[in-house]
Structures are given as structure tokens and as C-alpha cells.
DSSP file (Angstrom, degrees, kcal/mol; ACC not computed):
  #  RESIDUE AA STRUCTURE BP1 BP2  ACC     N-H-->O    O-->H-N    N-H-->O    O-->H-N    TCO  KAPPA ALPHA  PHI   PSI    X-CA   Y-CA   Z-CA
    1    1 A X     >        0   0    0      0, 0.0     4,-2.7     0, 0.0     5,-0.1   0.000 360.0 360.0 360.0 -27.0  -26.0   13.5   10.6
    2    2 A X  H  >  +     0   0    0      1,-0.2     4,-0.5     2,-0.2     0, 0.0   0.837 360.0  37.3 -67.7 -45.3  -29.5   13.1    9.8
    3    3 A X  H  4 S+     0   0    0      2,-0.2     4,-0.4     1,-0.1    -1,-0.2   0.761 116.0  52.7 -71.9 -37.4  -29.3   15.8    7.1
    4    4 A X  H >> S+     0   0    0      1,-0.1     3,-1.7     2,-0.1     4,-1.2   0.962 101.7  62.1 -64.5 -44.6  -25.7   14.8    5.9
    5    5 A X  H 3< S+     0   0    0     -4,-2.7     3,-0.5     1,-0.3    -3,-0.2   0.794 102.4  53.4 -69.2 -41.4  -26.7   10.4    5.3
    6    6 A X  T 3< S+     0   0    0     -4,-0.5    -1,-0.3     1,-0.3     3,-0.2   0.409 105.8  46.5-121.0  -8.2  -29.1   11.3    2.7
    7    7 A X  T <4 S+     0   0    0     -3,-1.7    -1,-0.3    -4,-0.4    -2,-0.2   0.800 111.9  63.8 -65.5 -41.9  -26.8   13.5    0.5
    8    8 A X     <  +     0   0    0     -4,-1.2    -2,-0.2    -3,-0.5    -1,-0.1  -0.043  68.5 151.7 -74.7  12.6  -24.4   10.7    0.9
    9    9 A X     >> -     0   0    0     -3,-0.2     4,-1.5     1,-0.1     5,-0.5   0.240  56.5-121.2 -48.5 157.2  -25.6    8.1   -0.5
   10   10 A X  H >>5S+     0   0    0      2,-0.2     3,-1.2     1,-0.2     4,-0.7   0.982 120.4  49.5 -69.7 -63.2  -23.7    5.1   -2.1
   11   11 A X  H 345S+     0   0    0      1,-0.3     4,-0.3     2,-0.1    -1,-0.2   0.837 116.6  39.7 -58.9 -25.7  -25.6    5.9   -5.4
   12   12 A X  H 345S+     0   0    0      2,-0.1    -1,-0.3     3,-0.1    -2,-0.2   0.740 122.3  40.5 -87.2 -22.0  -24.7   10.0   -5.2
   13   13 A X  H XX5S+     0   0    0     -4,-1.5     3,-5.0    -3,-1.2     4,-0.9   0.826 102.6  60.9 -95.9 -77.2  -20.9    9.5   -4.0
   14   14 A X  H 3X<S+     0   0    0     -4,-0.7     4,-1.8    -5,-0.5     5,-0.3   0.674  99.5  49.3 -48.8 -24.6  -19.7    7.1   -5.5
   15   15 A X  H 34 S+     0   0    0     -5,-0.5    -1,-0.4    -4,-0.3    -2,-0.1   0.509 113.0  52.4 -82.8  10.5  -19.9    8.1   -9.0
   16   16 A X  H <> S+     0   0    0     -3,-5.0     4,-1.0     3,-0.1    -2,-0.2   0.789 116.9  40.5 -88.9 -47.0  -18.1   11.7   -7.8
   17   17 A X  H  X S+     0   0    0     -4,-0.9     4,-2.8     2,-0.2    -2,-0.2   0.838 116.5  43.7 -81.3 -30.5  -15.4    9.8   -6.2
   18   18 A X  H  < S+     0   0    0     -4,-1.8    -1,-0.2    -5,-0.4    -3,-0.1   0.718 119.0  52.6 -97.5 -16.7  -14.9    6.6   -9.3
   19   19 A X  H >> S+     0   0    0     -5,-0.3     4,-1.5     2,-0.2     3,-1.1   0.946 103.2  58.3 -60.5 -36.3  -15.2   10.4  -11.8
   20   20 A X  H >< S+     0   0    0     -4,-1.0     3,-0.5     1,-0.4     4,-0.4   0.981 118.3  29.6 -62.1 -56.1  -12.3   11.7   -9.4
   21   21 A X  T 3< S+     0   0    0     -4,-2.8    -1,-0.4     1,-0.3     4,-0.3  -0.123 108.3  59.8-111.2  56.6  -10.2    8.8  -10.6
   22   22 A X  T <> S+     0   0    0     -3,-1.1     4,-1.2    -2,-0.2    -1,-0.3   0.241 111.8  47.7 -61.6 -40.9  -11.1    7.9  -13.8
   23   23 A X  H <X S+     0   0    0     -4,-1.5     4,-0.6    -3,-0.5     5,-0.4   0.462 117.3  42.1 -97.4  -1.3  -10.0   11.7  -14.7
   24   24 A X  H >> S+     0   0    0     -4,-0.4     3,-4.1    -5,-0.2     4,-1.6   0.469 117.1  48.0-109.5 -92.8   -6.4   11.2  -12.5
   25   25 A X  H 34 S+     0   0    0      1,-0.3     4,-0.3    -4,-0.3    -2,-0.2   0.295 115.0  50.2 -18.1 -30.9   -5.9    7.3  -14.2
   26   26 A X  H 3< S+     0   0    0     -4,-1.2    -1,-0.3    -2,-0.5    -3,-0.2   0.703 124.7  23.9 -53.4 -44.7   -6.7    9.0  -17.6
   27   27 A X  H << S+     0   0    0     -3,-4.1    -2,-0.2    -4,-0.6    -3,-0.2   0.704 129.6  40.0-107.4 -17.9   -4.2   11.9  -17.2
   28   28 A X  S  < S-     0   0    0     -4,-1.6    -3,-0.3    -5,-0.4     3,-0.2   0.668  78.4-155.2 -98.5 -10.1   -1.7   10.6  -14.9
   29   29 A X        -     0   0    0     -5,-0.3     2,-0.1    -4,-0.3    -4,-0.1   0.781  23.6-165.9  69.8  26.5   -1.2    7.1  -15.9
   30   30 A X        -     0   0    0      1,-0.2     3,-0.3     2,-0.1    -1,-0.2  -0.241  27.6-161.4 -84.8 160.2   -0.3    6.2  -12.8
   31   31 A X  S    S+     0   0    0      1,-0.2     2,-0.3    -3,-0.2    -1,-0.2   0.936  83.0  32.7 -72.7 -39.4    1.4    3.1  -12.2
   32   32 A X        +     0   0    0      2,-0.0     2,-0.9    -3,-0.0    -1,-0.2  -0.813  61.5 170.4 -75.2  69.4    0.8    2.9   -8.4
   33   33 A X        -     0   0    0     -3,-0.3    23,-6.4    -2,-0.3    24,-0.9  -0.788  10.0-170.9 -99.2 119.0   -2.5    4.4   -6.5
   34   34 A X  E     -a   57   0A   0     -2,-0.9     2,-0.4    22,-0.3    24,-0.2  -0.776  10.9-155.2 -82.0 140.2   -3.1    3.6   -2.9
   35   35 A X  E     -a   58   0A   0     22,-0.8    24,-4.1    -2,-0.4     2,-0.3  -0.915   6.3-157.0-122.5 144.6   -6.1    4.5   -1.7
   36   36 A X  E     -a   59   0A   0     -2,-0.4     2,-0.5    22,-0.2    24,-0.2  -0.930   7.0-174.8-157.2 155.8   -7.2    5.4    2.0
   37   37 A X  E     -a   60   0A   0     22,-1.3    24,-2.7    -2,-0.3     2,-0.5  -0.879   7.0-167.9-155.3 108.2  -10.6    5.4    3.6
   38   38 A X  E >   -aB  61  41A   0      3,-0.6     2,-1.4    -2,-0.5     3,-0.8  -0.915  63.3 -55.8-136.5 115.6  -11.6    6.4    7.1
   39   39 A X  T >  S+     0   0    0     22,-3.3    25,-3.6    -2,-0.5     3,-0.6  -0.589 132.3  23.9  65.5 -80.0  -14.9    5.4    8.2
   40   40 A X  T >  S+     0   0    0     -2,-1.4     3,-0.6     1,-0.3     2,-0.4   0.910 125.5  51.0 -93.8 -36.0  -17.5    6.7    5.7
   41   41 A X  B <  S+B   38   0A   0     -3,-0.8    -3,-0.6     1,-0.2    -1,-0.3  -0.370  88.8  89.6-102.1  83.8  -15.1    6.9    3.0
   42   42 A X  T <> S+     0   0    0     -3,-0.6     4,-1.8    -5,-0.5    -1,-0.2   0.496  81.6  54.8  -7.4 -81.2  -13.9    3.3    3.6
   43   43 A X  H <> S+     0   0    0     -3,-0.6     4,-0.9    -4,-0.5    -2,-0.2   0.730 100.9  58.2 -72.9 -21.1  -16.4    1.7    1.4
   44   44 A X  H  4 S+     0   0    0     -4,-0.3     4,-0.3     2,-0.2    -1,-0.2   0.764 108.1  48.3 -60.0 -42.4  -15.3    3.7   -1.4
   45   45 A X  H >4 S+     0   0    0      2,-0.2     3,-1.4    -3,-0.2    -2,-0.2   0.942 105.1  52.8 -29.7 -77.8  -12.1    2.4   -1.1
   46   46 A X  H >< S+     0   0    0     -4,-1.8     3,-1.2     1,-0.3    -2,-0.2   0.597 102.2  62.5 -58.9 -30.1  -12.8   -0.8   -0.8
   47   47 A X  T 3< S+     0   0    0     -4,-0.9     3,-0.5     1,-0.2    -1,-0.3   0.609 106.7  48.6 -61.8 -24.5  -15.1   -0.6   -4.3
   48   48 A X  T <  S+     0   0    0     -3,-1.4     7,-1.0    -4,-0.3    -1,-0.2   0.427  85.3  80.3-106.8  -3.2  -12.0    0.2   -6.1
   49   49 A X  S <  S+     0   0    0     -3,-1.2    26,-2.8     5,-0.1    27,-1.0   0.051  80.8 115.9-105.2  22.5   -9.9   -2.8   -4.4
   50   50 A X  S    S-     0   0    0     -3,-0.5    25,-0.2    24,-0.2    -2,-0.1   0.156  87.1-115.2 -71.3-178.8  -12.0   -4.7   -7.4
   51   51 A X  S    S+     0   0    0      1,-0.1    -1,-0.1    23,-0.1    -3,-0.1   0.655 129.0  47.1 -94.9 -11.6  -10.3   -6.4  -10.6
   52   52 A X  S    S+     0   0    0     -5,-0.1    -1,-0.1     2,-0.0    -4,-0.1   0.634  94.8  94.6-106.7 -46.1  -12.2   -3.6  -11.9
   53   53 A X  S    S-     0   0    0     -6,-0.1    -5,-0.1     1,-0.1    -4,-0.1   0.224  70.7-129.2 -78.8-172.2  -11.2   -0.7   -9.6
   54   54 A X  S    S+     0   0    0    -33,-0.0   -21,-0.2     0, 0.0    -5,-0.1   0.438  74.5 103.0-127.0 -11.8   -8.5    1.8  -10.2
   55   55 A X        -     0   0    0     -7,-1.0   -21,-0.2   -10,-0.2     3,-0.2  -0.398  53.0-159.8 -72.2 155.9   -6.9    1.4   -6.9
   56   56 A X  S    S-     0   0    0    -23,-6.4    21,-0.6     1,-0.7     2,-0.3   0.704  76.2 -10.6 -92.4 -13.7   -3.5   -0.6   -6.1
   57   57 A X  E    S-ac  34  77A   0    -24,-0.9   -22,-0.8    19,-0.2    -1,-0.7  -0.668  70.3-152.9 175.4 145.0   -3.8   -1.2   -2.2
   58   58 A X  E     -ac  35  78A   0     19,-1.2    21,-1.2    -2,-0.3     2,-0.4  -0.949   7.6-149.9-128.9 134.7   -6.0    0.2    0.0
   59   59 A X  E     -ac  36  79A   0    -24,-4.1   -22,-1.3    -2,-0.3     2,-0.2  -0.991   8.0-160.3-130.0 148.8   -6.3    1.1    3.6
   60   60 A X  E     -ac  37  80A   0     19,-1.8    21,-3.9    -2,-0.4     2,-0.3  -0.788   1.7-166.4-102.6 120.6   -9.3    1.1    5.7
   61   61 A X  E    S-ac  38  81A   0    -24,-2.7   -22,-3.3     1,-0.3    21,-0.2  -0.971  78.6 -28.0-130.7 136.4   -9.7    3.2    9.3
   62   62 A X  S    S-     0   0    0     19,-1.7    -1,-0.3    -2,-0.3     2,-0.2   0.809  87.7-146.1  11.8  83.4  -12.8    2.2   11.5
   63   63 A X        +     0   0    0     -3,-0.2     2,-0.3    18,-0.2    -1,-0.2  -0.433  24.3 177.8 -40.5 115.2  -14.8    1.2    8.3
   64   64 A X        +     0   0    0    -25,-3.6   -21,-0.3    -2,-0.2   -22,-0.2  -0.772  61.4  31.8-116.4-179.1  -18.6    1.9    8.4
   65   65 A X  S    S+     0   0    0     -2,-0.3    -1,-0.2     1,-0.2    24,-0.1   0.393  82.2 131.1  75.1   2.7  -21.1    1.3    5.6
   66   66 A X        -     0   0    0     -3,-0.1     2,-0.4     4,-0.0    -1,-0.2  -0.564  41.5-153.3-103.7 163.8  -19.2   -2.0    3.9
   67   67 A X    >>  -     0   0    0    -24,-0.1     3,-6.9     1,-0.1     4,-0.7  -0.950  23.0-107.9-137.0 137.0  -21.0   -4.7    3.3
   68   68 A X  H 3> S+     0   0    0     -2,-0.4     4,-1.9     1,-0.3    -1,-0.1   0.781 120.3  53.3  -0.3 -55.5  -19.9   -8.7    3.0
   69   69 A X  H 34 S+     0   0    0      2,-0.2    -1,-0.3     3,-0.1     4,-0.1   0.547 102.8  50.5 -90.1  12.7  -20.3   -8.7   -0.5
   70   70 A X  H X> S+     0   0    0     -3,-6.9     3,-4.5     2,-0.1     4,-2.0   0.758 111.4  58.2 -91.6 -66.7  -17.9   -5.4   -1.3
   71   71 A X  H 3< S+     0   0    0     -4,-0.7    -2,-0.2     1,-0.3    -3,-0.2   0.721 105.2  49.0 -17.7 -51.1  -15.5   -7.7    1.0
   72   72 A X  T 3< S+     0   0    0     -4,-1.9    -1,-0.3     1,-0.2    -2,-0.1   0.637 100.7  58.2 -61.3 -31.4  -15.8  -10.6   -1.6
   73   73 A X  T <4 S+     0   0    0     -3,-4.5    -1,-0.2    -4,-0.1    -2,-0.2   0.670  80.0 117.0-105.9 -19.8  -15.1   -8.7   -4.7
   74   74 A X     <  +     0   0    0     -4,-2.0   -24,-0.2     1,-0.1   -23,-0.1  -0.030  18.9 156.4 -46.6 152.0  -11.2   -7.5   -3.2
   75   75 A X        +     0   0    0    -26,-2.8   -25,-0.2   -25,-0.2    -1,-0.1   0.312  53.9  73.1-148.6   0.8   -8.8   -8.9   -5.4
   76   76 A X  S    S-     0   0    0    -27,-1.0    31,-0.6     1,-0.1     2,-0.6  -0.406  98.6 -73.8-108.7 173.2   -6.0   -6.2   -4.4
   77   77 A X  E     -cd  57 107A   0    -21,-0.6   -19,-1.2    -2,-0.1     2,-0.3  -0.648  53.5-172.0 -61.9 125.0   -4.0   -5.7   -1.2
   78   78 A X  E     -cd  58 108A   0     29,-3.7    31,-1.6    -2,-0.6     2,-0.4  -0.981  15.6-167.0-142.9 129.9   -6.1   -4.3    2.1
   79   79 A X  E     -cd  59 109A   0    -21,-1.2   -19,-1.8    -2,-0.3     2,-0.5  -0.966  10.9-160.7-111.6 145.2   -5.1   -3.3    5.0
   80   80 A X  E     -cd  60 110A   0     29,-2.1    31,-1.7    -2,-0.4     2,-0.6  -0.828   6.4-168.6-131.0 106.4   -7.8   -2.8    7.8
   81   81 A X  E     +cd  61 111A   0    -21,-3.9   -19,-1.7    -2,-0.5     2,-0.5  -0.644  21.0 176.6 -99.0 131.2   -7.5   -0.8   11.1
   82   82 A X  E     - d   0 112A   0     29,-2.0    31,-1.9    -2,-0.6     4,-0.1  -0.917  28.0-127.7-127.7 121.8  -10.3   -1.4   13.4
   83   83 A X        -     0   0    0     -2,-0.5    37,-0.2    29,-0.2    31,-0.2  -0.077  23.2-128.1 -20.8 151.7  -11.3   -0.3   16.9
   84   84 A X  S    S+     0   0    0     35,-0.9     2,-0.4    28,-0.1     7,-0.2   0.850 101.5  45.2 -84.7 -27.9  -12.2   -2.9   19.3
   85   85 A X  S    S+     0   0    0     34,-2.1     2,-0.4     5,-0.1    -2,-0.2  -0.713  70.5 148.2 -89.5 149.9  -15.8   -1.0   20.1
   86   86 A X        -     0   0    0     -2,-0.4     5,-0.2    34,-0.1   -22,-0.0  -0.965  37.7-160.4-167.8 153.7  -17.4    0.1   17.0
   87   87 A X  S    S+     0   0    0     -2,-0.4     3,-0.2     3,-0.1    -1,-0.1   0.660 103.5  35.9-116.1 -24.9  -21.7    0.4   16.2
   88   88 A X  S    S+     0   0    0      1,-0.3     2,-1.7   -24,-0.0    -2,-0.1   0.861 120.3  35.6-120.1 -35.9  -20.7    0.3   12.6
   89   89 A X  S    S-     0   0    0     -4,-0.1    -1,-0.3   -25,-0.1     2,-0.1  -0.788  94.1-167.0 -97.5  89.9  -17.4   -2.3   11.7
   90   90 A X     >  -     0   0    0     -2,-1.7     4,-3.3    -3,-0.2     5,-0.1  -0.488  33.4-107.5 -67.1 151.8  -18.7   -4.3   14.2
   91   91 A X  H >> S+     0   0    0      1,-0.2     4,-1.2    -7,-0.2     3,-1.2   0.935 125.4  40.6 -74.1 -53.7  -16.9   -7.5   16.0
   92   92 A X  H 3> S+     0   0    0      1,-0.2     4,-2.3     2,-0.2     5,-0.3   0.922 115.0  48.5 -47.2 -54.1  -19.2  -10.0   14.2
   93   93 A X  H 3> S+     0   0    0      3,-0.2     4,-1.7     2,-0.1    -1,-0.2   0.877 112.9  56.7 -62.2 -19.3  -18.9   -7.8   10.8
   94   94 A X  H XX S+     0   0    0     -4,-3.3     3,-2.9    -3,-1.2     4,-0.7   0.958 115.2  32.9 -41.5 -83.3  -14.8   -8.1   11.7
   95   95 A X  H >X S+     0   0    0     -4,-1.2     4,-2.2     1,-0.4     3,-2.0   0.870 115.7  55.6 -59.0 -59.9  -14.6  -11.8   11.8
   96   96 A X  H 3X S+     0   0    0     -4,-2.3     4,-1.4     1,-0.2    -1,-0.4   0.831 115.7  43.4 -31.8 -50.5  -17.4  -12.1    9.1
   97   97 A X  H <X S+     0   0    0     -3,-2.9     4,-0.9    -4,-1.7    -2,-0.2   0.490 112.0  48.2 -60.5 -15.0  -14.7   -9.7    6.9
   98   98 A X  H <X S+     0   0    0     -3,-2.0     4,-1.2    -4,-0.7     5,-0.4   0.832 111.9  56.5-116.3 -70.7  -11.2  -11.6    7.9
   99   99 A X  H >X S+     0   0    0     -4,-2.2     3,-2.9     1,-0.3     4,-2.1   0.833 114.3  39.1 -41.0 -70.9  -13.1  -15.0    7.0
  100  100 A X  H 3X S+     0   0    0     -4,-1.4     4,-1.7     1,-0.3    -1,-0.3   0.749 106.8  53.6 -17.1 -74.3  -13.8  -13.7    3.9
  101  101 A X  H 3<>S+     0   0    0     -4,-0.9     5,-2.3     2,-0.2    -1,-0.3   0.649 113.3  49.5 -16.1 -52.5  -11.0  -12.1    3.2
  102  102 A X  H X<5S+     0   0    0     -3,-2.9     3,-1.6    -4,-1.2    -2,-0.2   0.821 109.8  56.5-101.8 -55.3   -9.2  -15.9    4.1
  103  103 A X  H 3<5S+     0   0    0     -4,-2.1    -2,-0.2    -5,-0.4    -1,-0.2   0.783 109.4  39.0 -63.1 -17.0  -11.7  -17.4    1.8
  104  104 A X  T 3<5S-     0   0    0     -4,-1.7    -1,-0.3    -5,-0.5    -2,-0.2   0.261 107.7-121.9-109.6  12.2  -11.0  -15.5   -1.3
  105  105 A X  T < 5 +     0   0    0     -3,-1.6    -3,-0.2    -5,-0.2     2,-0.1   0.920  49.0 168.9  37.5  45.0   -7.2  -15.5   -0.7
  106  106 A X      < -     0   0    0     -5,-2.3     2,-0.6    -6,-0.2   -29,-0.1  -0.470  40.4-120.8 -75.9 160.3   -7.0  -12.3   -0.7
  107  107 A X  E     +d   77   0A   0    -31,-0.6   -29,-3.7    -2,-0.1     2,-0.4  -0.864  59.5 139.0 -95.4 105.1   -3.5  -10.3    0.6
  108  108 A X  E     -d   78   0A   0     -2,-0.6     2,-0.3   -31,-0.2   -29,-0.2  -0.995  42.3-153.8-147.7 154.9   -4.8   -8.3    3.5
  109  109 A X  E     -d   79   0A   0    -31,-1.6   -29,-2.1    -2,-0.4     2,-0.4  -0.984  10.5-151.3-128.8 147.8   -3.7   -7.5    6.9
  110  110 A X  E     -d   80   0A   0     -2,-0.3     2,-0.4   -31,-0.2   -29,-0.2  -0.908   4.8-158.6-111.8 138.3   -6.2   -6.5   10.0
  111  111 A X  E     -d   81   0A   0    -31,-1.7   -29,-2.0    -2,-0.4     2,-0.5  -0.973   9.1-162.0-116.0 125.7   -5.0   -4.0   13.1
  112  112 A X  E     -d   82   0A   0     -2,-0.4     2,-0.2   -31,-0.2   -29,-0.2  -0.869   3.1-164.0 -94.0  83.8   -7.0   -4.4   16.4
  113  113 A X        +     0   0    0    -31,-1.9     2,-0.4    -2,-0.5    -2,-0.0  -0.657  13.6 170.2 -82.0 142.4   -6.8   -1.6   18.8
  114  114 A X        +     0   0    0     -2,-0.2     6,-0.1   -31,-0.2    -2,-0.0  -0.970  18.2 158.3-132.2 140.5   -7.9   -2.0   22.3
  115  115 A X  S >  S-     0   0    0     -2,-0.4     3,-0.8     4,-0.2    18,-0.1  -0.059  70.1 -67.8-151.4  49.8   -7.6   -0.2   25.0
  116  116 A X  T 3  S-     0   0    0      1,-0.2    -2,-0.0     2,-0.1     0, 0.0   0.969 104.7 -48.4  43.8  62.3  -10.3   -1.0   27.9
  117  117 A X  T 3  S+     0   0    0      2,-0.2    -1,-0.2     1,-0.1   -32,-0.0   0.112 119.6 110.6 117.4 -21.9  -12.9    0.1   26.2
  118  118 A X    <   +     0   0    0     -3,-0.8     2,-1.0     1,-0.1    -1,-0.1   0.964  55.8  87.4 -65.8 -59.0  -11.2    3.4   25.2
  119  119 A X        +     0   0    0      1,-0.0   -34,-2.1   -37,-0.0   -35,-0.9  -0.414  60.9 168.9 -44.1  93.0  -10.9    2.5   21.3
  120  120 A X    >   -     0   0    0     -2,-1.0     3,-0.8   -36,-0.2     2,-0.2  -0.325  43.9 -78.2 -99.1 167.8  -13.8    3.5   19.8
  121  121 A X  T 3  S+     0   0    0      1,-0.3    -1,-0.1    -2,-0.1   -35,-0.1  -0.389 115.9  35.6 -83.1 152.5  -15.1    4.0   16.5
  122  122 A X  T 3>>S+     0   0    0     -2,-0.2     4,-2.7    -3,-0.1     5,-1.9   0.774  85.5 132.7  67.5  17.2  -13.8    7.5   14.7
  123  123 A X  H <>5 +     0   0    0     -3,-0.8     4,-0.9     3,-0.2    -2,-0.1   0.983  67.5  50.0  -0.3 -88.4  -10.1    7.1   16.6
  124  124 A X  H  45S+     0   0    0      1,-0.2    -1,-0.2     2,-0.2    -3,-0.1   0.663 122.3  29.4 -69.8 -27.2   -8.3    7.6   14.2
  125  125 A X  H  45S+     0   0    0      0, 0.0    -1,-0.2     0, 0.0    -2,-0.1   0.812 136.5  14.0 -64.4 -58.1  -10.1   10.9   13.1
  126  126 A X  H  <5S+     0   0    0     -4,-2.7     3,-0.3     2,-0.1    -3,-0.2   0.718  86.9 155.3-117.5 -18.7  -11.6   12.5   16.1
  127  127 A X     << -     0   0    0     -5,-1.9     2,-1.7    -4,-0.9    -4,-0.1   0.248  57.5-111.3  -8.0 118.8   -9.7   10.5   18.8
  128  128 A X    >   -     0   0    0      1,-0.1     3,-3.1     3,-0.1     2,-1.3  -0.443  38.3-170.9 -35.2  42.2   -9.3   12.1   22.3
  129  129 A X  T 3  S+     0   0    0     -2,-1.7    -1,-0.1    -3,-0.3     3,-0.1   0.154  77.2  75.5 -35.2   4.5   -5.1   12.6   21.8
  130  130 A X  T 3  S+     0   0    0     -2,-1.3    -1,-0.3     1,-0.2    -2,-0.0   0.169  89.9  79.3-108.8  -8.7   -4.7   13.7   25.6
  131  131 A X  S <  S-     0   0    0     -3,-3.1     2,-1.6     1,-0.1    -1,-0.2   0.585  76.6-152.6 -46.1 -44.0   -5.2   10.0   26.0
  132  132 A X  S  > S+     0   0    0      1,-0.2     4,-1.5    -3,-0.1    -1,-0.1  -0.522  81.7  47.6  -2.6 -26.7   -2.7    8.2   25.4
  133  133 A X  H  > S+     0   0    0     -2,-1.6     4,-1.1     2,-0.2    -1,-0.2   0.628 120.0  46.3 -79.9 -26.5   -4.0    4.6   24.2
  134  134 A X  H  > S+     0   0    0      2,-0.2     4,-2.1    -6,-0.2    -5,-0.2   0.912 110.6  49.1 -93.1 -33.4   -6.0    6.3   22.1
  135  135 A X  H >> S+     0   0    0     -7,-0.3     4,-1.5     2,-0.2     3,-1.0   0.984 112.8  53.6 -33.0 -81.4   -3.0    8.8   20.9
  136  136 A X  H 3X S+     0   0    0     -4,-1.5     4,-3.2     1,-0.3     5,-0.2   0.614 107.3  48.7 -42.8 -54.5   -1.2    5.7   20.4
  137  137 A X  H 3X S+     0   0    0     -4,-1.1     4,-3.0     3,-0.2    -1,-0.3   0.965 108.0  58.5 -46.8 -67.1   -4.0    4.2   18.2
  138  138 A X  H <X S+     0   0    0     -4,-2.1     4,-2.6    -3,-1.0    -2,-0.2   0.857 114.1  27.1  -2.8 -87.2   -4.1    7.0   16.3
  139  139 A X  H  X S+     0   0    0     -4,-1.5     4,-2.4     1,-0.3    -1,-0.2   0.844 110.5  64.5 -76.5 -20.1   -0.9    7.4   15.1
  140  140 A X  H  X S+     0   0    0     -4,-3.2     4,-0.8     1,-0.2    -1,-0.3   0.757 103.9  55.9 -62.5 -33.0    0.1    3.8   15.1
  141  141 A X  H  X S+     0   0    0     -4,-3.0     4,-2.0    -5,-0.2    -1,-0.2   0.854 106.8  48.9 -69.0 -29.6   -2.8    3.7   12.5
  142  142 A X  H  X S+     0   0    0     -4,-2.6     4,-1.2    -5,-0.2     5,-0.4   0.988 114.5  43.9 -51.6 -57.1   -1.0    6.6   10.3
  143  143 A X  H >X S+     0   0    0     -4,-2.4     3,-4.3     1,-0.3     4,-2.9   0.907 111.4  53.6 -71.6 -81.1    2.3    4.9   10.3
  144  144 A X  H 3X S+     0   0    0     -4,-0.8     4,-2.1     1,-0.3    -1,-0.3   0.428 106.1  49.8  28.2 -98.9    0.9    1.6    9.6
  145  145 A X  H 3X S+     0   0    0     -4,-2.0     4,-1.5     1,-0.3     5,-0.4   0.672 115.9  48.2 -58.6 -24.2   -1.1    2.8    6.5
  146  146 A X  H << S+     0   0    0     -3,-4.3     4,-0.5    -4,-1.2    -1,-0.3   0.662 114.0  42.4 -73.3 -22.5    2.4    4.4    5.3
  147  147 A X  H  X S+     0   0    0     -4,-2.9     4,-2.4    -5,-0.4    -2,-0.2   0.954 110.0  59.3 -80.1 -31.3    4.6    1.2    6.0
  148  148 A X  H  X S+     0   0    0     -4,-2.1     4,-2.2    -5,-0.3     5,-0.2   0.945 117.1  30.6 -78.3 -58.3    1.7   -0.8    4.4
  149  149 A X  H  X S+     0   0    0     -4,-1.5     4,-1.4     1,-0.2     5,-0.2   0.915 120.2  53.3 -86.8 -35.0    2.1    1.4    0.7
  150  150 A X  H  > S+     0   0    0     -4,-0.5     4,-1.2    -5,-0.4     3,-0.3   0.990 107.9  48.1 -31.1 -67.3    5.6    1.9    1.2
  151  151 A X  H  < S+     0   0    0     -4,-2.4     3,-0.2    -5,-0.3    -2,-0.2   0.850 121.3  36.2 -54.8 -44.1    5.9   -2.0    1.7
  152  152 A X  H >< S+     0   0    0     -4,-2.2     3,-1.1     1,-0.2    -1,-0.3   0.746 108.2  66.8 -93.8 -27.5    3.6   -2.8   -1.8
  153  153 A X  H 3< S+     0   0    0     -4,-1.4    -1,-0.2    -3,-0.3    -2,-0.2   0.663  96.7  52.2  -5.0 -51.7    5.1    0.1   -3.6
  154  154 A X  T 3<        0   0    0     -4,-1.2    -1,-0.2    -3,-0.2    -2,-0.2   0.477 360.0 360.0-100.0  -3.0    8.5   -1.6   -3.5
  155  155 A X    <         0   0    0     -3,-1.1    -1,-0.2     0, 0.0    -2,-0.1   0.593 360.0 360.0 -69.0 360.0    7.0   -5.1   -5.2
């Protein structure tokens, strides 16, 4: 990781990812984009859930890297699925995000997996599937994020 974070940077990514869809919102027109973001890209997501951004909805799995004031700027739908253990969407940066979220009247829904301890951060990605609470997380976070653009799809 030490060699990957410092290619990645907010300031080197993000203008590859906001090129990616500037060039698909230019030839495709589309009317809908959902966007979805597990872990690192998460916060890229969440930049686009702007009045600004080119997404329609976004969902977020174990979010790292966002920061209070990305949180502030949503003005779109977000849904956000979260581990209970996590070193980077942490419980304080949860609650700190769902106030938010509540202050700005935003339309967002939050998912809390627990599982004694088991739910960790990267689940939904690298998640231990021989588990079962952690399976369960897993996929319940797939469907989710499909019922969730399904659901806003059809407004």
C-alpha cells in the first residue's frame, strides 16, 4: 500500500475518474447514472453526489478517505453500507456523516453490519464468504445497492 497511496492521490484520480464521465455524459446523454464506490473509490462517488456532479444516486461500501465536508456538499440520493469495525469510516466519522447528512436534508439511507466483531472494513470486497455473517453482509450489500437504483430509477 505504501507504494499504491501516493499514485492515488485525490488530486491524480479524480480528474481521470470526473474525465471518464464527462466523456460518457457528453456522448451518452444519459438521463440516469448511479454511481457505486467501495472503499477507496467511495469518495469519488461521493464528489459527484454534488449539484455539480454528474451522478444521479450513489452507493458507498466501507467508505475510506471522505471527509465531513464532501458529506456536506450531497445534494443527490446516497446510500451508505458500513461495517461496524472499520480504521477508516469510522463509528465517530458514521455518526458525524448521518448528522450531516440529517442537517442538509439530504435523501440518504445508512446499512450497519455487525456481526461480533466479524464485519470489518473491505467486506464487501475481500470478505471471508465461508463465513456466513460476513457472506451475508456481503451480498446483502449487493442487493441493497441494486434495490436502492432500481428504487430511484423508477421516480
Amino acid at each position: 500500500m505504501s507504494n499504491w497511496a501516493p499514485r492515488h492521490t485525490n488530486e491524480i484520480t479524480r480528474p481521470i475518474f470526473e474525465s471518464f464521465l464527462k466523456a460518457l455524459h457528453d456522448d451518452l446523454k444519459p438521463e440516469f447514472l448511479g454511481l457505486i464506490g467501495y472503499c477507496f473509490g467511495a469518495k469519488f462517488v461521493i464528489q459527484q453526489l454534488t449539484e455539480t456532479g454528474y451522478a444521479t444516486v450513489g452507493a458507498l461500501a466501507h467508505p475510506s478517505r471522505i471527509t465531513i465536508e464532501e458529506v456536506a456538499a450531497v445534494t443527490k440520493p446516497i446510500l451508505i453500507s458500513a461495517s461496524e469495525i472499520d480504521r477508516t469510516f469510522t463509528r465517530e466519522l458514521r455518526y458525524q456523516t448521518e448528522e450531516k447528512l440529517v442537517e442538509i436534508g439530504a435523501d440518504f439511507k445508512i446499512d450497519l453490519f455487525a456481526a461480533k466483531g466479524k464485519i470489518t472494513h473491505g467486506y464487501a470486497v475481500r470478505g471471508d464468504i465461508s463465513d456466513r455473517d460476513i457472506k451475508y453482509a456481503k451480498e446483502k450489500t449487493f442487493q441493497d445497492q441494486l434495490s436502492y437504483l432500481e428504487h430511484l430509477i423508477k421516480r
